[in-house]
N, C-alpha and C positions, 0 to 999 in steps of 0.2 A: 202293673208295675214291671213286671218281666218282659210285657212288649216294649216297655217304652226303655226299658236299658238297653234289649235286642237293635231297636231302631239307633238308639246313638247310638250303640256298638258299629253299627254297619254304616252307620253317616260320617261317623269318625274314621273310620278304612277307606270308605271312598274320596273323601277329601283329604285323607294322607296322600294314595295311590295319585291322584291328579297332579297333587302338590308337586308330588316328587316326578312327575312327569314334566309337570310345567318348569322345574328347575333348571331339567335337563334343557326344555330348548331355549328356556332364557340363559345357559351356559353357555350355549352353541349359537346363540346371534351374533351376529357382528364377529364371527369367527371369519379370515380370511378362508376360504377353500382352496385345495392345491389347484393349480390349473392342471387342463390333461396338455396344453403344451408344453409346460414346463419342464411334463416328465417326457415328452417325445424324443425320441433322437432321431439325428440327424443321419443322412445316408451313409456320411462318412464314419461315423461313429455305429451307423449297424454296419457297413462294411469291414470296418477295425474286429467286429466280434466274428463277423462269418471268416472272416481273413485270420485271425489265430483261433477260430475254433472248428468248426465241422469243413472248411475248406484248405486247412492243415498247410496255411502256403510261410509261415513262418519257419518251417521246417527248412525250407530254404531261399527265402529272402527275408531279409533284417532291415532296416529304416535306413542306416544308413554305409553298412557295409555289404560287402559282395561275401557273399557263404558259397553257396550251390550254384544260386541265380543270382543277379543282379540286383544292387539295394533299388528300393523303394522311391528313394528319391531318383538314384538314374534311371529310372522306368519312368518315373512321371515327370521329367524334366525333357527327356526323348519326345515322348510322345505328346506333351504342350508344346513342342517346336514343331513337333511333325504337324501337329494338328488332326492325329490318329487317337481311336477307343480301344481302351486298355479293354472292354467289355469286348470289343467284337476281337478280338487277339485269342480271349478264354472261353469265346465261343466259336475258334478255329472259322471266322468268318474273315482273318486275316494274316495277313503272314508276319512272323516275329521280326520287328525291328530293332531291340535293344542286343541280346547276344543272339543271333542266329544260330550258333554251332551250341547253343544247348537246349534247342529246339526239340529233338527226339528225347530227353530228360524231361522238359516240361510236361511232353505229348503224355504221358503218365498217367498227367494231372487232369486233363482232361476227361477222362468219366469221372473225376468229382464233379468239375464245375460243368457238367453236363446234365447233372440233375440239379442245379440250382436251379431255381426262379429265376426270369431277366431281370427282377426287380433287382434281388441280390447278388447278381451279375453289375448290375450297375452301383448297386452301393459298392463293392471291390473298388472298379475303376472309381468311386468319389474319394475314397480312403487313399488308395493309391494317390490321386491327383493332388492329395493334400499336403503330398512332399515336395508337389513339383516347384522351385524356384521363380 
């Protein structure tokens, strides 16, 4: 008689234990899942974060006014004309053609984006170019 209560006792817990497993994934069927593209961002959108954060260039250029440096948009409206890379300018692999004469201020900035990645060298110039007219 005590075996046999032991046994439902323990048949009865294992077919809870399922039960409520089995719940959980008939809750989670037909659940859409996030995509991972959905959550990607775009170069311009990582260069927007490297650009106001560990590349500190917001300290002196603004979107669309001129502070220190030149805005955002007349950088990237320059340089879609020229047909020049904002990347190869902050990797001193070219010569400044928006303000020149605050070239030795920029130079500065240069051992930052010296230890970027070219990737995030190039997301800059995406974010940048996303002013250009």
């Amino acid at each position: 008689m005590m075996r046999t209560a032991i046994y439902i006792s323990l048949t009865a817990a294992i077919v809870f234990l399922v039960a409520c497993n089995t719940k959980k994934e008939e809750q989670d069927f037909g659940k859409k899942q996030p995509e991972a593209a959905a959550t990607a961002q775009t170069p311009a959108e990582k260069g927007q974060e490297i650009f106001e954060g560990k590349g500190t260039c917001t300290t002196c250029h603004k979107p669309d006014e001129k502070v220190v440096g030149p805005s955002l948009k007349d950088i990237a409206t320059i340089y879609k004309q020229k047909g020049l890379s904002v990347a190869a300018f902050i990797n001193e692999e070219s010569k400044p053609v928006v303000d020149p004469a605050l070239y030795e201020t920029m130079k500065a900035n240069f051992a930052i984006t010296k230890m970027m990645t070219p990737e995030e060298r190039q997301n800059i110039e995406a974010y940048i170019m996303s002013f250009a007219k």
